[in-house]
C-alpha positions in Angstrom: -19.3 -12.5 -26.2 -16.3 -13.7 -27.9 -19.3 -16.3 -30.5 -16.9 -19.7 -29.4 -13.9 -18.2 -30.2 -10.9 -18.5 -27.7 -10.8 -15.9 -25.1 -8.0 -14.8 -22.9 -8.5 -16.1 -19.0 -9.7 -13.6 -16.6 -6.3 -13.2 -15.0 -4.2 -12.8 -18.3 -2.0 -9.7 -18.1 -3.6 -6.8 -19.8 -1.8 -6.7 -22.8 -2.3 -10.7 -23.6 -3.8 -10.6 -26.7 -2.9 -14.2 -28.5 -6.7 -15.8 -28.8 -9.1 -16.0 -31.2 -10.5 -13.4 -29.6 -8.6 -11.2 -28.0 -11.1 -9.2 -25.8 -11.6 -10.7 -22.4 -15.0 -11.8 -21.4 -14.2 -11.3 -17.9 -11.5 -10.2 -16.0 -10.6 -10.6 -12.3 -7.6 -7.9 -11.7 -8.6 -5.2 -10.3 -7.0 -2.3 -12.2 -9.6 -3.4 -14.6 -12.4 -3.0 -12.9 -14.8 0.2 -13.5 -13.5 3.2 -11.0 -16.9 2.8 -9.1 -16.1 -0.8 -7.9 -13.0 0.1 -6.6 -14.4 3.1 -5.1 -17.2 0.9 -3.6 -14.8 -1.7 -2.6 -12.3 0.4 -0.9 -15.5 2.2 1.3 -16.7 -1.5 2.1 -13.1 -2.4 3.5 -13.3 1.1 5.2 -16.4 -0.3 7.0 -15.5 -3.7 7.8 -11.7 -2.9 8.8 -9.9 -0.3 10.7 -10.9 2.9 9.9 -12.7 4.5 12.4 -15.2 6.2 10.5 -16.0 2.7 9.1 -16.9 2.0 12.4 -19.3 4.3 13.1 -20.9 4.1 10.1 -21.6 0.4 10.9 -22.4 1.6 14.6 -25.2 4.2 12.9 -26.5 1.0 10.8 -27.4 -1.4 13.8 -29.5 1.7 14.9 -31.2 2.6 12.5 -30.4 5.8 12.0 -31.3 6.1 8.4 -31.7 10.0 7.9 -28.5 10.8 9.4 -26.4 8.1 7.2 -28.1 9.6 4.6 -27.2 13.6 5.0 -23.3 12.0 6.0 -21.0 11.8 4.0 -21.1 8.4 3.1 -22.6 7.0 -0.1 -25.8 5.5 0.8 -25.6 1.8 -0.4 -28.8 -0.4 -0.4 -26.8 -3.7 -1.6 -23.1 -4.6 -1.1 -21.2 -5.6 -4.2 -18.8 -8.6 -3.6 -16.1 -8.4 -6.6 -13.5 -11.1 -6.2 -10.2 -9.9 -7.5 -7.0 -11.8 -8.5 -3.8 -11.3 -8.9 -1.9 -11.8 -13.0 -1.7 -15.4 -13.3 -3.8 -16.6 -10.7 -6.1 -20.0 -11.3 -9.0 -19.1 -12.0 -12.2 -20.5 -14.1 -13.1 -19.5 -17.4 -16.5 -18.4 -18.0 -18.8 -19.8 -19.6 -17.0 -23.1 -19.1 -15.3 -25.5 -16.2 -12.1 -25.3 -17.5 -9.5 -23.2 -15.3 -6.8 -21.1 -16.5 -3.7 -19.4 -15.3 -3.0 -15.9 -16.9 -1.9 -15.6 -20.1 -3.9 -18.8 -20.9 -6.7 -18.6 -23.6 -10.5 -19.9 -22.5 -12.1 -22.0 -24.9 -15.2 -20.6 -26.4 -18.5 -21.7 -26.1 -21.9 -19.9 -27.0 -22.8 -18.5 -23.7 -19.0 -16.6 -23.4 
């Protein structure tokens, strides 16, 4: 919560630092992201893309061949995450706020940020 101080946008390069606040409330690149997004991102593209072993795993869903997804070697997952990523200095919208921002922009603040 950055308590209506300015915030840096959520596609600000990681070392922008010239807000109010200089924490980020949010942030959209992906190197930021926890390692278990990306990991759960990267085996959701595995399933939805070209790897086969994606394949069958989506082949063993429409089954319903629970038990044997579950003693694979695949991460059982009852929800699918959807993270939207960005690039540095993409436009995206501040939260808390309607305002949009391009990277190493600074949100305004409001209580809910």
């Amino acid at each position: 919560h950055s308590h209506g101080l300015t915030f840096p946008c959520p596609s600000a390069s990681p070392g922008f630092t010239n807000c109010q606040d200089p924490n980020k409330v949010e942030s959209c690149l992906a190197h930021d992201l926890p390692d278990s997004l990306e990991v759960e991102m990267s085996t959701l593209q595995t399933r939805q893309g070209s790897a086969q072993r994606g394949k069958q795993t989506r082949r063993q869903a429409q089954r319903g061949n629970h038990s044997h997804r579950k003693a694979g070697r695949f991460p059982e997952y009852e929800y699918e995450v959807e993270v939207e990523t960005c690039d540095v200095g993409a436009n995206v919208e501040c939260p808390g706020s309607d305002s949009m921002c391009m990277g190493d922009q600074c949100c305004p603040g409001s209580a809910h940020s």
